[in-house]
N, CA, C and O atoms as a GROMACS GRO file, in nm:
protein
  208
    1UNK      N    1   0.085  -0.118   0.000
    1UNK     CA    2   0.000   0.000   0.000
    1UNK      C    3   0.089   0.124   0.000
    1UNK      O    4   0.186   0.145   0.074
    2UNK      N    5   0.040   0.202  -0.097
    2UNK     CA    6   0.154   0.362  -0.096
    2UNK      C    7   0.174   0.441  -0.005
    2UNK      O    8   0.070   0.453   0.059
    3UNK      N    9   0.240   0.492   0.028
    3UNK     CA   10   0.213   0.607   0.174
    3UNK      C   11   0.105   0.736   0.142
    3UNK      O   12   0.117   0.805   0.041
    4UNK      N   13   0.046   0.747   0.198
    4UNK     CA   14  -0.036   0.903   0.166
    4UNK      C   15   0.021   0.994   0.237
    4UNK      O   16   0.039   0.975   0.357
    5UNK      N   17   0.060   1.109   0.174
    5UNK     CA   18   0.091   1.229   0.253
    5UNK      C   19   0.005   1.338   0.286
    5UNK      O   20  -0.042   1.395   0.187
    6UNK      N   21  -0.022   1.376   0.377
    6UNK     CA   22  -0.143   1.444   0.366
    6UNK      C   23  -0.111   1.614   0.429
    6UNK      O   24  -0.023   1.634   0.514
    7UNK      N   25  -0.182   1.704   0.383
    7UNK     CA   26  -0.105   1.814   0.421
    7UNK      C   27  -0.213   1.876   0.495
    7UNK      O   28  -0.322   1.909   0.448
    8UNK      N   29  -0.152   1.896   0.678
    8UNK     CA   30  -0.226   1.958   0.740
    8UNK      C   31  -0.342   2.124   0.704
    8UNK      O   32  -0.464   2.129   0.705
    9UNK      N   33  -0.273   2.203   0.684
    9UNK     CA   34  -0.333   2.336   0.601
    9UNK      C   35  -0.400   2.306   0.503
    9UNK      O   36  -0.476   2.396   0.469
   10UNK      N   37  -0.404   2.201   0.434
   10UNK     CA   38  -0.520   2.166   0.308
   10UNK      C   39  -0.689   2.144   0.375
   10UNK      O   40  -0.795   2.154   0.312
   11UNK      N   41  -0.670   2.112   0.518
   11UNK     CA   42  -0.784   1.988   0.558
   11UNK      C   43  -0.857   2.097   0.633
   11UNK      O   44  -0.799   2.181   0.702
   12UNK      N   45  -1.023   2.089   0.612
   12UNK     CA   46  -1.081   2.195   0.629
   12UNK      C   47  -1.245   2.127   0.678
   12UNK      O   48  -1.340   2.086   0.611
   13UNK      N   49  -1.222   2.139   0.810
   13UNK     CA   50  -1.371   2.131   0.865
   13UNK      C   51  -1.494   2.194   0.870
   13UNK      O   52  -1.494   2.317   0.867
   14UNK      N   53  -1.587   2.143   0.876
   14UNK     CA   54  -1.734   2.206   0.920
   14UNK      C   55  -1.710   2.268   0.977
   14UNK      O   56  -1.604   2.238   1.031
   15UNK      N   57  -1.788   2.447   1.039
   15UNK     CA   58  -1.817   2.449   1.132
   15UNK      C   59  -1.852   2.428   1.281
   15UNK      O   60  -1.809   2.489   1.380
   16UNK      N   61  -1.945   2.323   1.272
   16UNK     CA   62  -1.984   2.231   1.360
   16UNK      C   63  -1.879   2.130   1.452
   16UNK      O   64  -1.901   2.098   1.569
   17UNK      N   65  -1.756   2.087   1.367
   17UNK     CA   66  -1.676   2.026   1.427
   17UNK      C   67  -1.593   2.084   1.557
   17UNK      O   68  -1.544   2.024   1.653
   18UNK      N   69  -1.597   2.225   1.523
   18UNK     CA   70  -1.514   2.319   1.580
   18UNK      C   71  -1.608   2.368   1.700
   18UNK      O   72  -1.554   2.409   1.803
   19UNK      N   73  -1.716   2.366   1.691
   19UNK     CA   74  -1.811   2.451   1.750
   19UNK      C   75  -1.816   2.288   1.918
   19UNK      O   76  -1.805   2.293   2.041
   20UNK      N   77  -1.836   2.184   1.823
   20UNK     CA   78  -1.818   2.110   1.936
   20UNK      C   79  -1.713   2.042   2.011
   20UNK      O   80  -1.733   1.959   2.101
   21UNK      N   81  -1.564   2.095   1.954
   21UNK     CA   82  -1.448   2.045   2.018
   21UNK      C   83  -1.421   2.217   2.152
   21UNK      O   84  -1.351   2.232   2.253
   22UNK      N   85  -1.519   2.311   2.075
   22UNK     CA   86  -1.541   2.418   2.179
   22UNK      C   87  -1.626   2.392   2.320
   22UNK      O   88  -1.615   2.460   2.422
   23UNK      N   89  -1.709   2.285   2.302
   23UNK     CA   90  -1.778   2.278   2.425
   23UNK      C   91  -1.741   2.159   2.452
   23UNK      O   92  -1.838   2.084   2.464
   24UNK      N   93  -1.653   2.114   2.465
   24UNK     CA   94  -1.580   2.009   2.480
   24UNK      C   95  -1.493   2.021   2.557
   24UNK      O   96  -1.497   1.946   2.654
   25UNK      N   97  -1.366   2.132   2.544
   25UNK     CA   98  -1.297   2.140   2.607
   25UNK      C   99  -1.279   2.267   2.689
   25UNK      O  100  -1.186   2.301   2.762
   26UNK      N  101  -1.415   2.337   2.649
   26UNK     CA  102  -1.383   2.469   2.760
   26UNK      C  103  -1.436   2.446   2.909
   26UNK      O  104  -1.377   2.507   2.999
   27UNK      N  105  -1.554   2.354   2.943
   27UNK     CA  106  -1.508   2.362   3.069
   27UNK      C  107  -1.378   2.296   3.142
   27UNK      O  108  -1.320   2.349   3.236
   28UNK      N  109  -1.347   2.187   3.091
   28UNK     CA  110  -1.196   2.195   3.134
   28UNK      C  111  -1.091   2.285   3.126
   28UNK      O  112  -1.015   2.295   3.222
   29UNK      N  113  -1.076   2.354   3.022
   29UNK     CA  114  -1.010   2.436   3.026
   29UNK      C  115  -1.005   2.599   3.166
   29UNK      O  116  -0.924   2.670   3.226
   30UNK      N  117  -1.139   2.579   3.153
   30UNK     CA  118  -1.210   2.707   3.261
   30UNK      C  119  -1.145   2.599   3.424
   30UNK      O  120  -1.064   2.648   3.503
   31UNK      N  121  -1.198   2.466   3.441
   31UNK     CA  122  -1.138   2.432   3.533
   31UNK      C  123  -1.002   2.420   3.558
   31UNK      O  124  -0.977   2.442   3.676
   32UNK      N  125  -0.915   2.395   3.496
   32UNK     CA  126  -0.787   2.414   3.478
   32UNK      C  127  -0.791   2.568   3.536
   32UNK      O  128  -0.817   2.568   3.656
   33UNK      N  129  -0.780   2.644   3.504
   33UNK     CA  130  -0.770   2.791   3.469
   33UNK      C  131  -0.816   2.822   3.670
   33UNK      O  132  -0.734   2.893   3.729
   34UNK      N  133  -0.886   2.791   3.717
   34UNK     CA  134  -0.946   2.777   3.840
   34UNK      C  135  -0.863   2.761   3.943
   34UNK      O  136  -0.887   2.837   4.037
   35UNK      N  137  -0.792   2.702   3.953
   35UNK     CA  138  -0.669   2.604   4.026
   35UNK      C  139  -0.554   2.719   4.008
   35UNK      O  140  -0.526   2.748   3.892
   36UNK      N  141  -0.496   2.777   4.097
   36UNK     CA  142  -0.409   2.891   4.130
   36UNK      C  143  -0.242   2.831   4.100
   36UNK      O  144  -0.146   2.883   4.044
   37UNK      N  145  -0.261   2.699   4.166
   37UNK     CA  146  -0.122   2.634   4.094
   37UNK      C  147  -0.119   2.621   3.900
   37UNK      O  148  -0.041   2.646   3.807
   38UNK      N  149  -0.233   2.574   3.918
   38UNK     CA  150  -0.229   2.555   3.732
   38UNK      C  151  -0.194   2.675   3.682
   38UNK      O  152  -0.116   2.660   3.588
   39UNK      N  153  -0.223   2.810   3.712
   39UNK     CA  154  -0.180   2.850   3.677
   39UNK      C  155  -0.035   2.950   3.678
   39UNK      O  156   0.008   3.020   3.586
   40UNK      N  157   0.013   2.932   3.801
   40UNK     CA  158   0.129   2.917   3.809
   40UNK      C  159   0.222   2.876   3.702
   40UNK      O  160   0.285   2.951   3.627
   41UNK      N  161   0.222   2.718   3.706
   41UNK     CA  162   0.279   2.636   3.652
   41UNK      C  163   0.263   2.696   3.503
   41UNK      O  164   0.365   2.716   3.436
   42UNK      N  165   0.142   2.722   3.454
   42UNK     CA  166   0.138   2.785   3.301
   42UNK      C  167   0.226   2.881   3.292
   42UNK      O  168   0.305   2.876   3.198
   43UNK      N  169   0.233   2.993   3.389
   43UNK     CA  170   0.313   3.122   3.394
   43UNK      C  171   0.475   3.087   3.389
   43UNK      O  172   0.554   3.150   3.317
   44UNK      N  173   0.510   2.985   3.470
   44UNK     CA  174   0.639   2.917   3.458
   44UNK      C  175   0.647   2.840   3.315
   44UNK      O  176   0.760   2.831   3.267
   45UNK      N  177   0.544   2.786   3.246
   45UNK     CA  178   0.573   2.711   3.129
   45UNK      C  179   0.659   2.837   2.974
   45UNK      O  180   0.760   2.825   2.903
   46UNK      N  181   0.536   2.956   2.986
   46UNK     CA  182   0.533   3.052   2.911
   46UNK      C  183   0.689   3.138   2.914
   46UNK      O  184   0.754   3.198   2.827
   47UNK      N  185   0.708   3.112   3.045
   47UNK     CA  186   0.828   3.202   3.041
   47UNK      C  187   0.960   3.122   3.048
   47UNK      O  188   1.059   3.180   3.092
   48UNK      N  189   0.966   3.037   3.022
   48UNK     CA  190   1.052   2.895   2.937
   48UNK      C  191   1.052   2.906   2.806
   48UNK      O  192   1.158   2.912   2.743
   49UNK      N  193   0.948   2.909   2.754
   49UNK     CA  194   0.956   2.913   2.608
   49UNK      C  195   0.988   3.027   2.592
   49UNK      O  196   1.071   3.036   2.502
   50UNK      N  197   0.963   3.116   2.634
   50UNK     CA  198   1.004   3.269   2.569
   50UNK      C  199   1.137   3.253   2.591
   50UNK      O  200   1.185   3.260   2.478
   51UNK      N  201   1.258   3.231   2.695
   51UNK     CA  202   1.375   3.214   2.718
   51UNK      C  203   1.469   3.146   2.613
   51UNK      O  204   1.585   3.179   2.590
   52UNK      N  205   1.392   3.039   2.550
   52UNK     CA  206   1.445   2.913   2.469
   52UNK      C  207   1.411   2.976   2.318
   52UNK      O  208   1.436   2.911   2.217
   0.00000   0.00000   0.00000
């Protein structure tokens, strides 16, 4: 079987797909976000990458 290459930026969803990977992951995200260490730890992640 051939390999397929497939090119991310070509591939183009519904609406809808997006709309429900939105309510999907925002209350986790909002819970995450909640948690004073989490976000800490984000603030320490961000300012790593900016360094690097």
């Amino acid at each position: 079987m051939p390999e397929t290459h497939i090119e991310l930026a070509d591939l183009t969803f519904p609406k809808s797909v997006y709309e429900s990977l939105g309510r999907t992951f925002y209350p986790c995200i909002l819970n995450f976000y909640d948690n004073e260490e989490n976000k800490k730890a984000f603030e320490k992640w961000v300012e790593e990458k900016k360094e690097s």
